[in-house]
ROTORDREN-824701 format. One line per 3 residues: for each residue x, y, z of N, C-alpha, C. Coordinates in Angstrom, 1 decimal, decimal comma, padded with zeros to 4 digits. Example, Ala and Ser with C-alpha at 12.3 -4.5 7.8 and 13.67 -1.06 7.14 Angstrom:
2
013,2 -005,7 007,8 012,3 -004,5 007,8 013,2 -003,3 007,8 | 012,8 -002,2 007,1 013,7 -001,1 007,1 012,9 000,0 007,9
***
This chain:
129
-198,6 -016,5 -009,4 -198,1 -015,2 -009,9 -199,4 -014,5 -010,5 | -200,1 -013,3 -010,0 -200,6 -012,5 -010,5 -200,1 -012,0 -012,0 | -201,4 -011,9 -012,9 -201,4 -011,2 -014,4 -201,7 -009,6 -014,0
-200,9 -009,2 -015,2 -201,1 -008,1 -015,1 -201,4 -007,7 -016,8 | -202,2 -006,6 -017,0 -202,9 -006,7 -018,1 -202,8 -005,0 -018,5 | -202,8 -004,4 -019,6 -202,9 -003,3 -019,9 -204,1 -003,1 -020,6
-205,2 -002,4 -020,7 -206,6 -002,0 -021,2 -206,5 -001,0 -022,4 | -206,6 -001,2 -023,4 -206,4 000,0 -024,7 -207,6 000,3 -025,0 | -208,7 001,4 -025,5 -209,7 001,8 -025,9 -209,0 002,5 -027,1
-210,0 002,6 -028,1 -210,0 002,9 -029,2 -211,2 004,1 -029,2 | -210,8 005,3 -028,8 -211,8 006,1 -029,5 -211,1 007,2 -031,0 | -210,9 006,1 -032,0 -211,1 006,8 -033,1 -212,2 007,5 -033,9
-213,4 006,4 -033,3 -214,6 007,0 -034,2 -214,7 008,3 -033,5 | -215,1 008,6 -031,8 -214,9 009,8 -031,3 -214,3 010,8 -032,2 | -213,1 010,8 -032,1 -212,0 011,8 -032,5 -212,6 012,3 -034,2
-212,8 011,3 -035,3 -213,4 011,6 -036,4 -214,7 012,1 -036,1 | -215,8 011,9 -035,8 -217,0 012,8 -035,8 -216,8 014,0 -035,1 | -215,9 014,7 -034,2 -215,6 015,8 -033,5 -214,8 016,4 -034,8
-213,8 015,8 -035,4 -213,4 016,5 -036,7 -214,2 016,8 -038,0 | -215,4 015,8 -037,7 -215,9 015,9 -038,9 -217,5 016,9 -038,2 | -217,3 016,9 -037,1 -218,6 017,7 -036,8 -218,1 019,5 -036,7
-216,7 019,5 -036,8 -216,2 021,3 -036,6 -215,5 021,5 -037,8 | -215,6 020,3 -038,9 -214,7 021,2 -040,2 -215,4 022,1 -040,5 | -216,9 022,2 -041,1 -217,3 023,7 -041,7 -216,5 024,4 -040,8
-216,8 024,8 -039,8 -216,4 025,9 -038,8 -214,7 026,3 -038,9 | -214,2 024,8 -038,9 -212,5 025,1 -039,7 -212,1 025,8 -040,3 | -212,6 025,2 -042,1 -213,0 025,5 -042,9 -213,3 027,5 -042,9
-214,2 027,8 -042,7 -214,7 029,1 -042,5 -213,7 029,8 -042,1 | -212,9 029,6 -040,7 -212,6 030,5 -040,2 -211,0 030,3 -041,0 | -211,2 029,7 -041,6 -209,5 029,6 -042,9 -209,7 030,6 -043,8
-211,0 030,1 -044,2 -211,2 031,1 -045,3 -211,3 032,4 -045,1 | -211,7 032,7 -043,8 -211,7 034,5 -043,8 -210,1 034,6 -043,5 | -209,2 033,9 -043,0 -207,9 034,4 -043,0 -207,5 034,6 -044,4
-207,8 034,1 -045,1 -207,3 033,7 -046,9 -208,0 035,3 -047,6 | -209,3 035,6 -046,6 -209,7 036,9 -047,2 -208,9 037,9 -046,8 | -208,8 037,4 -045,9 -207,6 039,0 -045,1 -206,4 039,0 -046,0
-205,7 038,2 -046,2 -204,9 037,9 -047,1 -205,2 038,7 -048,9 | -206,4 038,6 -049,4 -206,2 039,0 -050,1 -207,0 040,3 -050,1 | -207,4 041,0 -048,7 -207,3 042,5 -048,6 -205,7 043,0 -048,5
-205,3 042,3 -047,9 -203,7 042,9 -047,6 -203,4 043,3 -049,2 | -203,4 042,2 -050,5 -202,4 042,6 -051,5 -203,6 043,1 -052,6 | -204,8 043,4 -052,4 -205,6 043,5 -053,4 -205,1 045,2 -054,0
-205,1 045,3 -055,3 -204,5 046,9 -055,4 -206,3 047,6 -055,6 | -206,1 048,8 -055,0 -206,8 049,6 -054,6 -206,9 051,1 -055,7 | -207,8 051,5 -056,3 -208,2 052,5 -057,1 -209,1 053,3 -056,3
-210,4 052,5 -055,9 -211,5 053,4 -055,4 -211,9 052,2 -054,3 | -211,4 051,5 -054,0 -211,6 050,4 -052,5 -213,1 049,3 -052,8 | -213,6 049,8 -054,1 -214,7 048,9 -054,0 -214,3 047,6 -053,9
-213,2 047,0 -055,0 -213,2 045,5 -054,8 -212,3 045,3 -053,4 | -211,9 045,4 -052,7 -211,7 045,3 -051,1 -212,6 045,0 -050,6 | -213,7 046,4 -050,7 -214,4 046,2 -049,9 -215,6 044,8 -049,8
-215,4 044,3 -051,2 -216,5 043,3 -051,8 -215,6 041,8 -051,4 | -214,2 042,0 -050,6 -213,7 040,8 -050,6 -214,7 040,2 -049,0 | -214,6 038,7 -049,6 -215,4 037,7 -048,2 -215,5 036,3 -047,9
-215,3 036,0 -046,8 -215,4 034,8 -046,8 -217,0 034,0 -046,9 | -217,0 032,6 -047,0 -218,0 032,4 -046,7 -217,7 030,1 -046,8 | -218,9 029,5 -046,2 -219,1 028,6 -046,1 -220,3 028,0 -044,8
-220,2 026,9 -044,9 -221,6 026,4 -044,4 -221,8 026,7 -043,1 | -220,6 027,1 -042,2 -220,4 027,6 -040,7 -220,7 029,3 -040,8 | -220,9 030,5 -042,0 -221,2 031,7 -041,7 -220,4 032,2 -043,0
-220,6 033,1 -043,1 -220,5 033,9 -044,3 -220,1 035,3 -043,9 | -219,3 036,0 -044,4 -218,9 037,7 -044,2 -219,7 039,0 -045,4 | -220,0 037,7 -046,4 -220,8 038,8 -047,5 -221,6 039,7 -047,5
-222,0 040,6 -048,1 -222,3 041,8 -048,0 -222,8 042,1 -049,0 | -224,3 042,1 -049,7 -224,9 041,9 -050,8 -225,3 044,0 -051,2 | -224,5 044,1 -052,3 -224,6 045,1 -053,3 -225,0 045,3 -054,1
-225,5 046,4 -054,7 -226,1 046,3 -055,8 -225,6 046,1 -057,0 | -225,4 045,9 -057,8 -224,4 045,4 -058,7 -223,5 044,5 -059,0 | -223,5 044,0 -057,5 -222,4 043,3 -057,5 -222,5 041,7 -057,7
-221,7 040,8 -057,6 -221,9 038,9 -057,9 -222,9 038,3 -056,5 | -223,3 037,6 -056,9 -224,1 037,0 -055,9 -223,4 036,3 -054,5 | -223,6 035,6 -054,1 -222,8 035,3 -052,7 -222,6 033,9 -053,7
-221,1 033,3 -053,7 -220,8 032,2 -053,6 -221,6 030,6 -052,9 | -222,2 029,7 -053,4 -222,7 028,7 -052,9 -221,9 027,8 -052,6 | -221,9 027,1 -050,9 -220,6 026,4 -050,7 -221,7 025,1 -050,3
-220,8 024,1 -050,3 -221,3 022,8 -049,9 -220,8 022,4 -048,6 | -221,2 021,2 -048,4 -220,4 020,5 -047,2 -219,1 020,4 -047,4 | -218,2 020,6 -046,3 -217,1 020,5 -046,4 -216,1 021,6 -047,4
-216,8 022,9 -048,0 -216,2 023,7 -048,7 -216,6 025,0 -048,2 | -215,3 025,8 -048,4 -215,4 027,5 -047,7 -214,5 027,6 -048,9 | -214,7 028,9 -049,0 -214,5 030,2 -050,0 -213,8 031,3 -049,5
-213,2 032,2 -050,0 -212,8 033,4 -049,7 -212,7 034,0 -051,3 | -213,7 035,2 -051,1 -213,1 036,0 -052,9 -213,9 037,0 -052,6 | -214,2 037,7 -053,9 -214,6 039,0 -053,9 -215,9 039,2 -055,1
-217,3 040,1 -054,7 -218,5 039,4 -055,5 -218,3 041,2 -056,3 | -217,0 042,0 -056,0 -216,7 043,0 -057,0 -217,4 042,5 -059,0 | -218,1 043,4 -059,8 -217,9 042,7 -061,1 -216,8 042,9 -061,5
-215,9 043,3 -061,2 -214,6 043,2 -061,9 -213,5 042,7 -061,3 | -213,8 041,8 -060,4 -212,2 041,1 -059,8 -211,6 040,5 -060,9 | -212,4 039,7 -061,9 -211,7 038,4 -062,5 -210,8 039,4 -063,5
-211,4 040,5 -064,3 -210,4 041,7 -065,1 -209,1 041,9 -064,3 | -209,1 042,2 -063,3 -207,7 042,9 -061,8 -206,9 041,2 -061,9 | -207,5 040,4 -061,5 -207,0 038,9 -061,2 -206,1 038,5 -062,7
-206,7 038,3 -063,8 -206,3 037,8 -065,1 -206,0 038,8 -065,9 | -206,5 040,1 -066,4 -205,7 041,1 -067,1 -207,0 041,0 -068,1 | -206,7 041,5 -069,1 -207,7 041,9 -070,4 -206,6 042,5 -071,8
-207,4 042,0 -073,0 -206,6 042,7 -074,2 -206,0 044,0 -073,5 | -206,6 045,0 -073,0 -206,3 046,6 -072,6 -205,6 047,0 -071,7 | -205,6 045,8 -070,6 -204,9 045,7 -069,6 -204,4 044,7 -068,7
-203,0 044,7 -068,6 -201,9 043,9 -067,4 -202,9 043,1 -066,2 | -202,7 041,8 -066,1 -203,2 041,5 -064,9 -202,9 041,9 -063,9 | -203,0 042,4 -062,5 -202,6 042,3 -061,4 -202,7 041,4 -060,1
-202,8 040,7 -060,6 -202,7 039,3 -059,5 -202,8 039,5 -058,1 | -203,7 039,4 -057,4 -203,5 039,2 -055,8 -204,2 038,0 -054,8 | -205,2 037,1 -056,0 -206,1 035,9 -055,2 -204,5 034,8 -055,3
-204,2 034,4 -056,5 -203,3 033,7 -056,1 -201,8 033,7 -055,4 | -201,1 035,3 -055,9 -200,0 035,2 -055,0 -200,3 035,1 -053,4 | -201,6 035,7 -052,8 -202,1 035,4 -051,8 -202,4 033,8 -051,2
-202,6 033,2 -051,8 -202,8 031,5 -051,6 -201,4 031,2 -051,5 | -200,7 031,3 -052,4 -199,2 030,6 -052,5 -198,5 031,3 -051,1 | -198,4 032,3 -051,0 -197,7 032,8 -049,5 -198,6 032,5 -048,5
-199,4 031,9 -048,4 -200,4 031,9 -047,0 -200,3 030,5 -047,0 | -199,8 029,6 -048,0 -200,6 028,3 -047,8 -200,4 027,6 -046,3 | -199,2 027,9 -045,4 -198,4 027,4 -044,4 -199,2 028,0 -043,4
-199,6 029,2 -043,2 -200,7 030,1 -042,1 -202,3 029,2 -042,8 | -202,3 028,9 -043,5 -203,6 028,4 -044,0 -203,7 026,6 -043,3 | -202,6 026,5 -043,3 -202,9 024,6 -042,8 -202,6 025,2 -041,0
-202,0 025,9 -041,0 -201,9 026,0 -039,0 -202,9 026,5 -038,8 | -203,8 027,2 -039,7 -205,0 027,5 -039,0 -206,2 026,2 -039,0 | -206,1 025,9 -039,8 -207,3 024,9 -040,0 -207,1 024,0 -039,2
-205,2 023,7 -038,6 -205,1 022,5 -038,0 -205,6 023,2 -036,0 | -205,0 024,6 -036,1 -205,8 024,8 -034,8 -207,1 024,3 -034,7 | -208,3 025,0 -035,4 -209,5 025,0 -035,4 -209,8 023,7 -035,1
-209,7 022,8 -035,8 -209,6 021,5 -035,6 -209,2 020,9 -034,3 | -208,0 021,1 -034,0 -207,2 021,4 -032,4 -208,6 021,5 -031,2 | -209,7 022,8 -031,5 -210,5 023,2 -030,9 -211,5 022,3 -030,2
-212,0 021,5 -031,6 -212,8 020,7 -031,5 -212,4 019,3 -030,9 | -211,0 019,0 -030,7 -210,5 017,5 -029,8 -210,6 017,7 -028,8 | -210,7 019,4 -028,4 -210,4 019,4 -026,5 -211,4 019,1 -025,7
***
């Protein structure tokens, strides 16, 4: 009687260094969705802090250096950002004695968080094929 044999390979290491070699680039391109996100709800006076919103991390950056404005955010490995280098986001964000917060970084996170994992899990997606 002939054996008959099934052959299994294991390329998990594969699969992790292809994920671990396109997260920045994941990463990144999450984060500019997360910025669009908080262009959509940012409230608008004179458009500056809009226009100061950006992504950024170790795969590219959207920032846009102003004069006055916060420096570009420093990201590490494995971390992207999306925010605004406005000097006054964190006043609009949290409020002040004088004035009501208006909130738009976090209600923006909490509604996106589900567009925020199908994105990262595409990107990722990108890098198995």
């Amino acid at each position: 009687m002939a054996e008959s044999h099934v052959e299994v390979k294991w390329y998990g290491a594969d699969c992790v260094a292809k994920i671990m070699g396109g997260s920045d680039e994941a990463l990144f391109e999450t984060a500019k969705v997360l910025a669009k996100e908080f262009e959509q709800r940012v409230p608008v006076a004179t458009g500056n802090l809009k226009r100061s919103i950006y992504a950024t991390g170790k795969a590219g950056s959207t920032y846009e250096h102003k004069r006055g404005y916060k420096k570009e955010v420093e990201t590490g490995e494995g971390i992207a950002a999306a925010t605004a280098s406005a000097p006054h986001t964190h006043f609009l964000e949290f409020g002040t004695s004088k004035m009501p917060a208006q909130p738009y970084m976090r209600p923006s996170l909490d509604s996106a968080k589900e567009k925020l994992g199908r994105q990262f899990v595409a990107e990722i997606g990108k890098k198995l094929k």
